[in-house]
N, C-alpha and C positions, 0 to 999 in steps of 0.2 A: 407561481412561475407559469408562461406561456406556453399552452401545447403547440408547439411548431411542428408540424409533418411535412418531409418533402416527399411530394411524389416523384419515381425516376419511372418513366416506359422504356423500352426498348426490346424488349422480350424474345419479340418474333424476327428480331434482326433488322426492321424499317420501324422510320415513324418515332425515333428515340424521342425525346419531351420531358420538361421539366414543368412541377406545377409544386407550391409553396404554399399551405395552410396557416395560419397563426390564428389559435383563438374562435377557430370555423370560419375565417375572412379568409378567400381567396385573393394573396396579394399581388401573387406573380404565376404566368405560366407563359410557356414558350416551347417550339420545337428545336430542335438540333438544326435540323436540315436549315434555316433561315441565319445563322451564323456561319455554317462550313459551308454553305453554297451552294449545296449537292441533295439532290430532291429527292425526298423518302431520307436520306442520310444513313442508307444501306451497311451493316453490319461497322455503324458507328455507336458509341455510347452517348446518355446527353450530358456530355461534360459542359460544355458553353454554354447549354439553356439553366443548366443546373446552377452554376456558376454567377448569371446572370440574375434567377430569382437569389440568391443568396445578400449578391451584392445591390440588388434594387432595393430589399425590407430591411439592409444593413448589420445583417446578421451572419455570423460566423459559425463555421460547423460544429464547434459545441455545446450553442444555443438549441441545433434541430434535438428536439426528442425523440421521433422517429423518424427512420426512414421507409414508406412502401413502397414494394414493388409489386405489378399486376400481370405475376407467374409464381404458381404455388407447385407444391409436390401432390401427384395425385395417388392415391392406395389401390394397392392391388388388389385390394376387397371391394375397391369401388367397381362397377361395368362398365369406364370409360377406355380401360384398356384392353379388356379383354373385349370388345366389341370392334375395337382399333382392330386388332390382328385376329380375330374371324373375317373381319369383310376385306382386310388386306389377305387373305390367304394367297394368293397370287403372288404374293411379295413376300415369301418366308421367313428373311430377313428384316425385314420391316416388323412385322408380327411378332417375331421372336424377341428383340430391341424393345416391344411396346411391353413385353409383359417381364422380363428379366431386367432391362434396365432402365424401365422408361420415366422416370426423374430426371434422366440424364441430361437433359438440354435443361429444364431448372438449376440443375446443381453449374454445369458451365455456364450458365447469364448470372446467378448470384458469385460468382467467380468475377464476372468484367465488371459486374457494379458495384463489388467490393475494391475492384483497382480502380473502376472513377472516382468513389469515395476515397480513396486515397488520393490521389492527385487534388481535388479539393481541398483536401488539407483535414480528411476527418480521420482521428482514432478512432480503429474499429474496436478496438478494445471497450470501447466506450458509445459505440454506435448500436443501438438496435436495428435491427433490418428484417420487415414486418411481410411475407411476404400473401399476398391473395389472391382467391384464384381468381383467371383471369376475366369470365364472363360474371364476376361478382364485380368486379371493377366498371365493368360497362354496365354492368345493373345501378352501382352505387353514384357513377356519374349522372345517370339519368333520375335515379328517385330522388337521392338528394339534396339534389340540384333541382328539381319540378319546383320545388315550393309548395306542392299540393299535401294540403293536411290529410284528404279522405285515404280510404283505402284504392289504392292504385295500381292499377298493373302493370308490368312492368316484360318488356319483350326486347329481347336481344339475339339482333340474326349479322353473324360474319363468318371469315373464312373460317378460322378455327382457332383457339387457342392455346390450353393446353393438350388439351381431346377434343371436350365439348366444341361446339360448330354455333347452337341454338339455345334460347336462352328461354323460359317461363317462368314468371315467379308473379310473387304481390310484394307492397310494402303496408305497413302500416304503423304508426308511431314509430317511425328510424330505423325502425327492423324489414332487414330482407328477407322475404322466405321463398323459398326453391321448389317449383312443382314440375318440373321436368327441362332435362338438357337431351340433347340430342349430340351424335359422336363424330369424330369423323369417321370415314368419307361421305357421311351423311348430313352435307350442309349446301342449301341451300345457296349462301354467300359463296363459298366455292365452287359450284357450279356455274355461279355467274361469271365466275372469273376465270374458271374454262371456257367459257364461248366468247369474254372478253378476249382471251389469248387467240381464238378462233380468228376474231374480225380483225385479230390484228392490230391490237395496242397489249398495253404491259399491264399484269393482272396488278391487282392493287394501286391501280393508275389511272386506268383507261377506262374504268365500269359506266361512269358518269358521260365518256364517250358513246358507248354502247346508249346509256340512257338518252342520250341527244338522238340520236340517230334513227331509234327505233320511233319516232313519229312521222320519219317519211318513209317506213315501211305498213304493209300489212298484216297484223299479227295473226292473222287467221290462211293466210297461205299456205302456211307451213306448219305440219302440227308436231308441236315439242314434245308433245307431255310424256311420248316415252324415257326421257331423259330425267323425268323423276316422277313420284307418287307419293300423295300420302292416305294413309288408308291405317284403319285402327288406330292411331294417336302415334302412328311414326311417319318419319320422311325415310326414303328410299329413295337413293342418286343409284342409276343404272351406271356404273363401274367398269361394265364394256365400253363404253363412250366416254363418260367425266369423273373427273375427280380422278384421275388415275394415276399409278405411281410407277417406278422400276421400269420393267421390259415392255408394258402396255401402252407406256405416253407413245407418241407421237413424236418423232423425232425428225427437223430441218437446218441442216447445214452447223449442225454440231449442237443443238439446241432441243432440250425435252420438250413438251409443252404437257400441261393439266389436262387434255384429251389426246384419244386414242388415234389410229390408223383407221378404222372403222366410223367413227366419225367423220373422217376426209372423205372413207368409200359411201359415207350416205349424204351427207350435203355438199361436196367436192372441193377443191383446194381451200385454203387461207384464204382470207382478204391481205391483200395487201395495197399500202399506197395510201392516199390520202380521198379519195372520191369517195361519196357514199352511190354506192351504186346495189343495183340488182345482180343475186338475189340477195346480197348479203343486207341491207336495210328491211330485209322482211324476217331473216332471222333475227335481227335485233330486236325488232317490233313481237315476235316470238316468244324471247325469251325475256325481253319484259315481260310481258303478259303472264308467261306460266311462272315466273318469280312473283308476279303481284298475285295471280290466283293460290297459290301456293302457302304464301306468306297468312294472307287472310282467312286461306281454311285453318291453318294451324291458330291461329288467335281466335277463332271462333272455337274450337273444341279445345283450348286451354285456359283461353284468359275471359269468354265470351261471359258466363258466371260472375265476375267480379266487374268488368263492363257494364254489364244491367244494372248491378247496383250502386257504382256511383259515377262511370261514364268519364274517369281517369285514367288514361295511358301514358307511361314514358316507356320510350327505343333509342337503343343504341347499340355499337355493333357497327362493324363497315356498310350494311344491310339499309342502316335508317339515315344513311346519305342517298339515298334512293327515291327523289323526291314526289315522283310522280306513283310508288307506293305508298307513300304519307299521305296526297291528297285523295288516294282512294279510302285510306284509314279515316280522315277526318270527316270522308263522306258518310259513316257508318252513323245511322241514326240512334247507335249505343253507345257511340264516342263523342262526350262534349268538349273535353281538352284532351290535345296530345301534345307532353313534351320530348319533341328531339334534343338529345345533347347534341350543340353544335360543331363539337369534336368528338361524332363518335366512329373514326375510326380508332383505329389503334395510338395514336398521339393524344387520345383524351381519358386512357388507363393511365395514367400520369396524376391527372382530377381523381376519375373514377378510387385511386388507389388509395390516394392521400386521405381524400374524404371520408371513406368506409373506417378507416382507421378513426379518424376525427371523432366520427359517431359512435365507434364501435368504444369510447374512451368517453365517452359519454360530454364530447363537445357538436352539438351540430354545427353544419353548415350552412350558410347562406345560401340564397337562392340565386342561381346566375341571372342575372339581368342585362350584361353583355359579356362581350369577348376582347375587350379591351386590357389586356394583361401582358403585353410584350412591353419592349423598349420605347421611350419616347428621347428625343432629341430637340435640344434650344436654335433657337436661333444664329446661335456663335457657331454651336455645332455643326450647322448647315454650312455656314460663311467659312468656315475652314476647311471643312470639305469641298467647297467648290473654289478655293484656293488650291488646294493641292491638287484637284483635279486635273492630267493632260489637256484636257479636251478645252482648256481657261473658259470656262460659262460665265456667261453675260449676265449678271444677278440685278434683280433690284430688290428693299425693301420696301414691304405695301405698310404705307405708315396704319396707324389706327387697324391692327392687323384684323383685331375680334368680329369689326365691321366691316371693314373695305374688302378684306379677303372675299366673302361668300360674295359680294355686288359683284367686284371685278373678275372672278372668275365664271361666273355666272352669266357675264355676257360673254366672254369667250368662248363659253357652251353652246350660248344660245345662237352663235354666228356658228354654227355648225364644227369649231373644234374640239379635237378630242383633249384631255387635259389630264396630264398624271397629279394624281393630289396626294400629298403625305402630309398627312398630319396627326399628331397626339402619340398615342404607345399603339403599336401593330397589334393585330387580329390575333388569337391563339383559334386554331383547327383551318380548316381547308378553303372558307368562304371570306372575301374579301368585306368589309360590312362601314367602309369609311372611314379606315386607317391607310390601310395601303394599296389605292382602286384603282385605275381608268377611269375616266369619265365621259360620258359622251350625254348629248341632246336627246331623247328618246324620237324628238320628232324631225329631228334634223336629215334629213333622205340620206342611203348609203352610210352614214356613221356607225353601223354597224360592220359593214363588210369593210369600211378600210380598218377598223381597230385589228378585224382577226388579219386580212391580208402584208396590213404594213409596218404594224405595229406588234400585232402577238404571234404573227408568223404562223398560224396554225389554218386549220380544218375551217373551210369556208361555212359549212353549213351547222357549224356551232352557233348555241345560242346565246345573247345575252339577258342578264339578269336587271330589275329593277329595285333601285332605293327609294322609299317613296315616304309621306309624312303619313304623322298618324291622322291625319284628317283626311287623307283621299283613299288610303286604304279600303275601307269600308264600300266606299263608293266604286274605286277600279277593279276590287277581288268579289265586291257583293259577301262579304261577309266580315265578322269584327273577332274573329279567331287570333287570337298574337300570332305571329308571325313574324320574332323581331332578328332572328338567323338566317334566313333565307334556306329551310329546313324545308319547307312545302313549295309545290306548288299549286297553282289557282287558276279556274278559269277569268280569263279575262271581261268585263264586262261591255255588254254593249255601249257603243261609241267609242272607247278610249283604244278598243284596238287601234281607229285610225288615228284616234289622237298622238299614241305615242307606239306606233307599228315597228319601231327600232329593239322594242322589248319583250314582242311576241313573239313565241314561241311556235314552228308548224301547225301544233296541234291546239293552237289560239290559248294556251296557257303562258303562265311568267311564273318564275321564280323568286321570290318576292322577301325583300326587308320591307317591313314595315318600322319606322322611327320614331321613337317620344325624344323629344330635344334634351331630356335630361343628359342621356345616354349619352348621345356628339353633337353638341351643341352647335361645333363650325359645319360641320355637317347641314344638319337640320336647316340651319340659318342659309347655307346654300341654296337648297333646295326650294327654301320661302321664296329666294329672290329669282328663281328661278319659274317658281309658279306666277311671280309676277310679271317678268319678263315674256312666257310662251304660253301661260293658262294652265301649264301644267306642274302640280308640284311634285314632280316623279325624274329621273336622273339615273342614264344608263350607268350601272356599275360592272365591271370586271376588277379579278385582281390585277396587281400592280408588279408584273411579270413578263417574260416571251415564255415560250412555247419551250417546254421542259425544264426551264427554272424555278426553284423555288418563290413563294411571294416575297418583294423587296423588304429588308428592315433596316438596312443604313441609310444616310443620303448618299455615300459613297457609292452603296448596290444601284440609288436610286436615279445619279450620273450617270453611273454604266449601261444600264437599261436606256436610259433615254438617248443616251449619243449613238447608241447601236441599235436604233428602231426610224420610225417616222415621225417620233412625237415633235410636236414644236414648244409646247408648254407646261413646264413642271413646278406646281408649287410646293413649298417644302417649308410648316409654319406660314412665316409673313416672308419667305424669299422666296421672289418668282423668278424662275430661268427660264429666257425665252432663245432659241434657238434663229440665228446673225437674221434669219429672212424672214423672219416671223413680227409681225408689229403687236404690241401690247395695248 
């Protein structure tokens, strides 16, 4: 009989996710938020993604052998609680909760995933339900998921999950092993999502904002480092300023925020609004810095030992979507591969959970080679959604779709339009990678600032990202590191900045997929003819979204999107809708 596991996340109340094991073959994953509409999918269960991998592998809830979930119970013999309510002392109640009842949010989420499981249609009488802790979930996402045989290290930095914040371990032959966690409010990832809250976006949302921003500031203007330390083999967040809870947050127009009053009295108001202005893009520039200085002392005095000898990393964790501390990591002349899980916030403990179980049952798993695991949709499917659609769109089909599609859309790029592309099963984790993207020319002038202006409605001085073949890779990044997630970023190499200047980044970096056509073959093939068409085989990518929406997974989402933006051209498979003014 088949070992089926399904992974459910949801734990910390965002980010719910389903992921479906058979066998160690990852066949399905997907988040919640892309079915209910609603981003993060905020104190939701993953009913509908669960649901979805169920009925993708065709399998029924008495087929799963187990279920995990990536939130355990932690012992009061352990020091992650009682380190919780020493450094909350301030919060007596907090402190008190941490040590007398503090399973308590475990035991109420194995509560709501025991009623998703039912609405599914599973006997619990009959259901195992496996649960693990949570920074073992982001570790088992990343190890075994690498594909690396050697001995590996393995680093995990996010908000927090059940205590723990910080994650060091190694693996080796399938096994995880654990050399030190760090607690709250002593975390790193937290911190950053206090000053995220500072500048003024929504923590677990906005950090990546924060990371754009801070290249048009000075990170040496302003010195952070009081805001944290590490010294002896611990981190310390200074708690009169971040990470803070109760009577100490900060509080504006009915709202707490993760820092203090004293924070406002030393760097002055909020940001607010959409400018990146002075001084607030220097704090940015700031506190990247002391999150990357930070980051890489602790990996040198934990994992630095097992680096030398065999020059294997995986990260994951909200921490290692942080891409401009990866390409400092990859910089390290003790680091020769580092794999990021491409979902490693919290929607890729859903992998992370299922997998550890896998292994831990003495099934491994495969190695991720994409992120191509959501829903895919036919042709009919297209054509009857843009039937039922109000908006009646003007369809055609591209006959010989395998081929005509990447030509024909290809010059539409290359005449400087921007172009929604759906095609095959949607992306699982936060990066768009040629399921559900934007497209633009890289070297087409301005096609960058009308996508965020007209089209994603956002922050003018956000960046965009490049998809590029495996054959120019090497050439535009100067190095042949995979990089098939758009988990790092690169300097850019000389020339190609002005070749394709739509995908650089302030600080002359890109965010970068690199593609083998195995992976997306209409993809790939795009971008061939593409190279033919401009000399370049590289192709602005965004996800396939406006500004606070989830990324698209119907044609239906992917109507609604395009009639309520600037786009004029959406293909979807082999149908292309071109909006009444727009010539084809």
């Amino acid at each position: 009989m088949a070992l089926t596991v399904l992974g459910l996340s949801g734990a910390l109340t965002h980010d719910p996710s389903a992921a479906l094991y058979i066998d160690g073959k990852l066949v399905a994953a997907a988040e919640e938020e892309r079915f209910v509409r609603d981003k993060h999918a905020k104190n939701r269960m993953p009913y509908e993604a669960a649901r979805f991998c169920l009925d993708f592998a065709g399998i029924r809830p008495r087929d799963v052998t187990a279920v995990a979930i990536p939130f355990a119970p932690i012992s009061i013999f352990e020091p992650a609680r009682w380190h919780y309510a020493k450094r909350y002392w301030y919060a007596p109640d907090r402190g008190l909760d941490a040590i007398l009842t503090g399973n308590r949010r475990f035991h109420r989420y194995k509560r709501r995933i025991e009623w998703c499981l039912q609405q599914l249609g599973f006997d619990l009488s009959r259901t195992e339900i496996v649960p693990v802790e949570h920074h073992l979930t982001h570790a088992s996402s990343a190890y075994h998921l690498s594909g690396f045989q050697e001995k590996t290290a393995i680093l995990g930095i996010d908000g927090k999950g059940e205590y723990a914040t910080t994650f060091f371990g190694w693996g080796e032959n399938g096994r995880i092993h654990k050399i030190k966690e760090f607690y709250d409010p002593d975390s790193l990832g937290g911190l950053y999502g206090a000053i995220t809250e500072y500048l003024g976006f929504e923590m677990l949302d906005g950090e990546y904002k924060v990371m754009g921003m801070a290249p048009y500031g000075d990170p040496y203007k302003y010195d952070f480092s009081r805001l944290a330390r590490f010294e002896n083999g611990e981190l310390l967040i200074d708690t009169e300023l971040a990470n803070v809870i109760g009577l100490r947050r900060y509080k504006e127009k009915g709202k707490g925020y993760y820092f203090s009053p004293k924070l406002i009295d030393w760097l002055g108001p909020m940001r607010h609004g959409d400018v990146a202005d002075e001084p607030y893009i220097h704090y940015a520039a700031s506190m990247q810095k002391l999150f990357e200085d930070l980051a890489l002392q602790m990996m040198d005095y934990y994992l630095g030992d097992i680096l030398r000898e065999t020059g294997k990393l995986v990260f994951a964790g909200g921490g290692a979507l942080n891409v401009k501390l990866n390409q400092k990591i990859i910089a390290r002349p003790e680091v020769k591969e580092l794999f990021v899980q491409p979902a490693s916030g919290d929607s890729g403990t859903a992998v992370g959970a299922a997998s550890y179980v896998s292994v831990a049952r003495g099934v491994p798993v495969e190695k991720m080679e994409h992120v191509y695991l959501g829903p895919a949709y036919s042709n009919e499917d297209v054509i009857a959604a843009c039937a039922r659609h109000p908006a009646r769109p003007q369809w055609e089909k591209i006959a010989d779709g395998d081929t005509a599609v990447p030509q024909r859309i290809a010059r539409i790029l290359a005449d400087g339009h921007p172009v929604a592309w759906f095609q095959g099963r949607m992306e699982f984790g936060p990066r768009a990678l040629g399921g559900r993207s934007i497209l633009g020319c890289p070297s087409a002038p301005g096609v960058a600032d009308r996508i965020n202006e007209q089209i994603k409605f956002r922050e003018r001085w956000r960046p965009f990202c490049p998809s590029m073949l495996d054959t120019v890779g090497s050439q535009m990044l100067g190095t042949d590191h995979p990089a098939p997630f758009m988990t790092f970023t690169f300097e850019v190499a000389a020339g190609w900045k002005e070749r394709v200047p739509e995908v650089v980044h302030e600080d002359g970096t890109a965010r970068a997929q690199v593609l083998k056509r195995e992976y997306n073959p209409r993809y790939y093939d795009l971008m061939k003819e593409l190279e033919r068409l401009t000399g370049n085989g590289v192709v602005l990518n965004t996800s396939l979204n406006r500004r606070g929406e989830p990324m698209i997974c119907s044609p239906t989402d992917a109507l609604n999107m395009f009639f309520g933006s600037d786009l004029q051209y959406l293909i979807m498979e082999d149908i292309l809708v071109v909006k009444g003014e727009a010539t084809a």
